[in-house]
N, C-alpha and C positions, 0 to 999 in steps of 0.2 A: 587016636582021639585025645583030645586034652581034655586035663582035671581040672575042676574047678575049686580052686581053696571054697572054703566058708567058715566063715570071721563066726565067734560066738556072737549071741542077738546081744548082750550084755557093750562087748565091745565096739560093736557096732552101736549105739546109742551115743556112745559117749563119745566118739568120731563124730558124728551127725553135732553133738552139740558145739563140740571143737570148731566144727567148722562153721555152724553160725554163730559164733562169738568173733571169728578172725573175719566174719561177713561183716558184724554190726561195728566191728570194730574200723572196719575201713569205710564206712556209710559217712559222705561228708559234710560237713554244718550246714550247706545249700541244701540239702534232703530235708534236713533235718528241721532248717525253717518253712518249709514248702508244707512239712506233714503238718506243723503247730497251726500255718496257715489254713489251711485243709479242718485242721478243728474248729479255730474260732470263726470261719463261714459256717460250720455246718452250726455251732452255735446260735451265730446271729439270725440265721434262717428260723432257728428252734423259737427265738423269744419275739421275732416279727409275727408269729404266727401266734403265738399267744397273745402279745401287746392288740391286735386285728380282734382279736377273740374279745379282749378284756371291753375293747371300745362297742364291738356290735352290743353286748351286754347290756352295758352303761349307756350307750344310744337309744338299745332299747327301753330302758329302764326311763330315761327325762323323755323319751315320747308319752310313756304312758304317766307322766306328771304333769309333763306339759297339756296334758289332752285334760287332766281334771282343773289343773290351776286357772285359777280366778285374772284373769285380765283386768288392770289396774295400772293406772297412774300415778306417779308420785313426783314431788317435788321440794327440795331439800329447802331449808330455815335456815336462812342466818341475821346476823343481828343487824337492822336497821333503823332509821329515825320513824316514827309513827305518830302521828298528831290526829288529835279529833279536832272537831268544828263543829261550831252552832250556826244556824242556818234560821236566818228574822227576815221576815220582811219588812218593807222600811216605804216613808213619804217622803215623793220628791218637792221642792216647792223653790222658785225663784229667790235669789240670794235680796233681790231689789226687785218688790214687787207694789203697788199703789195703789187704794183707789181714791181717785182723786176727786174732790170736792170744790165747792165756793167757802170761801174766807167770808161772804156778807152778802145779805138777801140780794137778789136781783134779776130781771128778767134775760133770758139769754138769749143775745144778740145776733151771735155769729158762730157758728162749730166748723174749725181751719184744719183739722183732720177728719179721717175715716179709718174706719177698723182694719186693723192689719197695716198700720201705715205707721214706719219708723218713723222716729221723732228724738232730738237733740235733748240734751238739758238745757232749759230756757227757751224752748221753742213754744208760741202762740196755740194753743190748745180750743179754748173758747175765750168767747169775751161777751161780756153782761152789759145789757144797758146803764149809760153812762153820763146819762141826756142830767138827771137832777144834780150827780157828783159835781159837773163839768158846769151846771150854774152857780151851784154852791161854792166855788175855788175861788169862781168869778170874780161874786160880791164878798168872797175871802181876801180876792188879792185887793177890790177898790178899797176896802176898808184897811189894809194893812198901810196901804199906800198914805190914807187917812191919817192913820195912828205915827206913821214914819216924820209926816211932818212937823206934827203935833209933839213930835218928841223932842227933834232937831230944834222947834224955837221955843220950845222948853229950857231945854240943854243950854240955848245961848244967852236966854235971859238969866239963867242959872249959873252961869260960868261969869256976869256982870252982877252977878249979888242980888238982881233984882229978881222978884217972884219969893214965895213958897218953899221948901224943901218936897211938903207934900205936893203939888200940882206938880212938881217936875217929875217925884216918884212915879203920880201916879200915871203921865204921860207915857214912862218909862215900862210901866206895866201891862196898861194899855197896848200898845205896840208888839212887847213880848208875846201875850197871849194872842193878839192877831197873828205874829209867825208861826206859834204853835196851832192855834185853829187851819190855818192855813198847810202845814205839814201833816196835820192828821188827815184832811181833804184830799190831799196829794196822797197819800196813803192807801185809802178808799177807793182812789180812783185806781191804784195799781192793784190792787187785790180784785178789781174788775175783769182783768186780763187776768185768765188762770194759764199757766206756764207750767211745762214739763218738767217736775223735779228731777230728774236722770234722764240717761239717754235710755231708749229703751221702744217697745213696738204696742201699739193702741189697740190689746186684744178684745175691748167690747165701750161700747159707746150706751149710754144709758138714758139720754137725755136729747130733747130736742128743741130746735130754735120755736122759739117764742113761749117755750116753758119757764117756769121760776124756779130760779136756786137758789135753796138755803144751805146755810152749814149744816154740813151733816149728811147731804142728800150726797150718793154718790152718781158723780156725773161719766168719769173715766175709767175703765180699767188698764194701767200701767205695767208694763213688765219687761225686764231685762232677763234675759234668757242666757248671758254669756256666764252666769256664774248662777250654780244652784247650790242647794243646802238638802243634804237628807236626815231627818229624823225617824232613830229606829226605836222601840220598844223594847229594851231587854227585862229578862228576866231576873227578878232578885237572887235568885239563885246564883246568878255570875256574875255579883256585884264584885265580886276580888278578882273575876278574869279581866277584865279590861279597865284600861285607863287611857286619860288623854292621852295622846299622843303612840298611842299603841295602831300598828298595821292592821285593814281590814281591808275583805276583798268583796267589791261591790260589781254585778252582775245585775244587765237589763235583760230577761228572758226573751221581750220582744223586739228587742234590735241584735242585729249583727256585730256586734262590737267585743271586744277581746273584755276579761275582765278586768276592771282596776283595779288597784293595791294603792288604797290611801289612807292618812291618818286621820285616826280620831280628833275633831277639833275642840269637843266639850264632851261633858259627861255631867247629868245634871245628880245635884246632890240631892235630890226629895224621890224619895219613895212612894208612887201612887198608891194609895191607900186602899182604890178599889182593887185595881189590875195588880198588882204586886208588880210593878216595872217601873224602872226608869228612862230617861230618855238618853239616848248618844245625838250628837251632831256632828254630822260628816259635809266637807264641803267641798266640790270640784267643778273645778274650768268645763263649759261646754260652748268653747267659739264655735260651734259649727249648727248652735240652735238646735240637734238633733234629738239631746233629752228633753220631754216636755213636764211642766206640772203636773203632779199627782199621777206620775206613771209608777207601772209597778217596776220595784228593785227588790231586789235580794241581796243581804247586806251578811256576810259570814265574817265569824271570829275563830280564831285556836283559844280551846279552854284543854288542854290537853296534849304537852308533849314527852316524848321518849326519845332518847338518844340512842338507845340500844333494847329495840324491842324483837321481841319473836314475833313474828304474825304470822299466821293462817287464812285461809279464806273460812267466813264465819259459817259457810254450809257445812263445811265436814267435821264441825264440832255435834258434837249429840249428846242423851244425856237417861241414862237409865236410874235404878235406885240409888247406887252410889255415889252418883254424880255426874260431872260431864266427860269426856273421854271424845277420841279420835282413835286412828291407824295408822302405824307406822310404816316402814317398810325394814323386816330383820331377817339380816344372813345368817342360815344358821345350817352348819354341814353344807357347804355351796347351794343351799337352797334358800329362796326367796320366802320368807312367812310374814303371815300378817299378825302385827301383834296389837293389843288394845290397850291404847295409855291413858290413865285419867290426868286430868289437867286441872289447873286454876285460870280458866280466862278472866282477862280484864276488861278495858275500854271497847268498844267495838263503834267500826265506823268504815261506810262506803262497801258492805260484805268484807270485812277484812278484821279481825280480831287480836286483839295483843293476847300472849299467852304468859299468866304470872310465873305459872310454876308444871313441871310436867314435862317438857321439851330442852332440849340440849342442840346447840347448834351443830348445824350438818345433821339433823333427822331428817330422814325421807319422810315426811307424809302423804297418805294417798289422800287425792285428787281427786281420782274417778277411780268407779267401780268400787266405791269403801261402803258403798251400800249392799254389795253381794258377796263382802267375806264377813269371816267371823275368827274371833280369836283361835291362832294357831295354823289356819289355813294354810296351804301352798298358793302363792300369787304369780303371776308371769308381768313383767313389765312390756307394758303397749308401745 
């Protein structure tokens, strides 16, 4: 039988180490990348699984914010142009408008229009009995004719030295004053015939044949309709906002019609003494007859502009003991808070409000739902 040496435990250890030292020793760098490899997945595995963890947390955590937060709108400020306007109503009335009368008593003859009936300047309108004028030129012209002769053998007996100085004058006179008698007849007889002072349409007749006209009595109503005049009432108050020649925008409620943009033509300088107003005069083309007299207009002015205003819509301004205040929108630790800012509003016009002081451009303001938070709240945006 064979013997079996046995190595002391001591020396035996230290062969065992020998020999994995000459192992680790020949282990080659491609090992040795595989194992680092081998680390940083099991690594990466380790912080997937916590980064997963960290988010259901945090998931959890804005569900149950999002489940209390206040639902709201907002809409950020920045600086724009902002004007106000005053808003008058105003009288429309024909730029050329008549009523038209007798120049001298007389009965009337003939009426050569009818209501609603265009008519020229210089066109026959009525015309007045003419039967006494028309005897009166008559025995104007025989006696002129009278005097004409009476002057001529005046004149010749006067240019031969013989006669008078006076009997020639007064030949001379005689004569004159029959052309002028005779020119004022002629006269008379024209002021018979009443004629259309403008062109224009025959909106009411007032008078009938075989009636008498005197001055005074109105027999036509005249009107041109291509050119109107608006008079508006302002108030003294805005006696420094406007001036001739200053833009306004004038508005017919009951037509279809775009608004115009035109200039002041006058601005009266007296102050009504009752009304505390003065009067503007605005003037515009209407060829198409569509504006009529005394229809209603709305006649607006700017008394009020900004070149770089903050505005707000004027609902979400409010106003407790302090004063007036709104709500912003503040990020604060990635959360959305409602905060409450007080303000200085200015001008307001059309729902929409200047803000003096209080607001910085690019603030969120809430819009909706600034009625169901309160300072400090969590909000979610809608």
């Amino acid at each position: 039988m064979f013997k079996t040496s046995k190595l002391p435990v001591k020396k035996t250890a230290i062969f065992l180490a020998m020999a994995l030292m000459a192992a680790c020793q020949t282990e080659t760098p491609v090992a040795k990348k595989k194992q680092q490899l081998i680390k940083y997945k099991n690594k990466v595995v380790e912080i997937n699984l916590k980064i997963k963890q960290l988010e259901k947390e945090l998931t959890t955590q804005e569900d149950t914010l999002n489940l209390s937060a206040i639902p709201v709108a907002v809409k950020p400020v920045e600086p724009h142009s902002f004007s106000h306007f005053v808003e008058i109503s105003g009288t429309v009335i024909p730029e050329k408008e008549a009523f038209v009368s007798a120049e001298i008593n007389g009965q009337i003859k003939k009426i050569f229009i009818t209501e609603g009936q265009k008519v020229n300047q210089g066109d026959l309108l009525l015309k007045l009995n003419t039967s006494i004028t028309e005897s009166s030129i008559a025995e104007a012209m025989t006696r002129l004719e009278l005097t004409q002769k009476l002057y001529k053998k005046q004149k010749k007996l006067w240019d031969q030295k013989i006669g008078s100085e006076i009997q020639y004058l007064q030949a001379k006179t005689n004569m004159e004053s029959a052309q002028e008698h005779l020119k004022t007849l002629q006269a008379q007889l024209e002021m018979a015939f009443i004629k259309a002072p403008f062109d224009g349409v025959i909106d009411e007749i007032f008078a009938k044949e075989g009636e008498l006209a005197v001055p005074g009595r109105q027999l036509v109503q005249l009107i041109n309709l291509s050119k109107m005049k608006i008079y508006a009432d302002v108030s003294e108050v805005y006696l420094n906002n406007i001036q001739k020649g200053d833009m306004v925008f004038v508005r017919f409620p009951d037509l279809n019609t775009n608004t115009l943009r035109l200039p002041v033509y006058r601005k009266e300088n007296v102050i009504n003494d009752k009304t505390r107003t003065f009067k503007i005069e605005i003037k515009l083309n209407n060829p198409s007859w569509e504006i009529k007299p005394n229809q209603f207009v709305l006649v607006r002015f700017e008394d009020y502009h900004a070149d770089n205003a903050l505005v707000v819509p004027s609902e979400v301004i409010k106003k407790d003991i302090q004063g007036y205040f709104l709500y912003i929108l503040s990020k604060e630790k990635n959360q959305n808070i409602a905060r409450k800012v007080y303000i200085t509003p200015g001008i307001f016009y059309k729902n929409l409000t200047e803000v003096k002081k209080g607001l910085n451009p690019g603030d969120q303001v809430m819009v909706k739902g600034y009625n169901e938070v309160s300072n400090g709240e969590h909000v979610k945006i809608m």
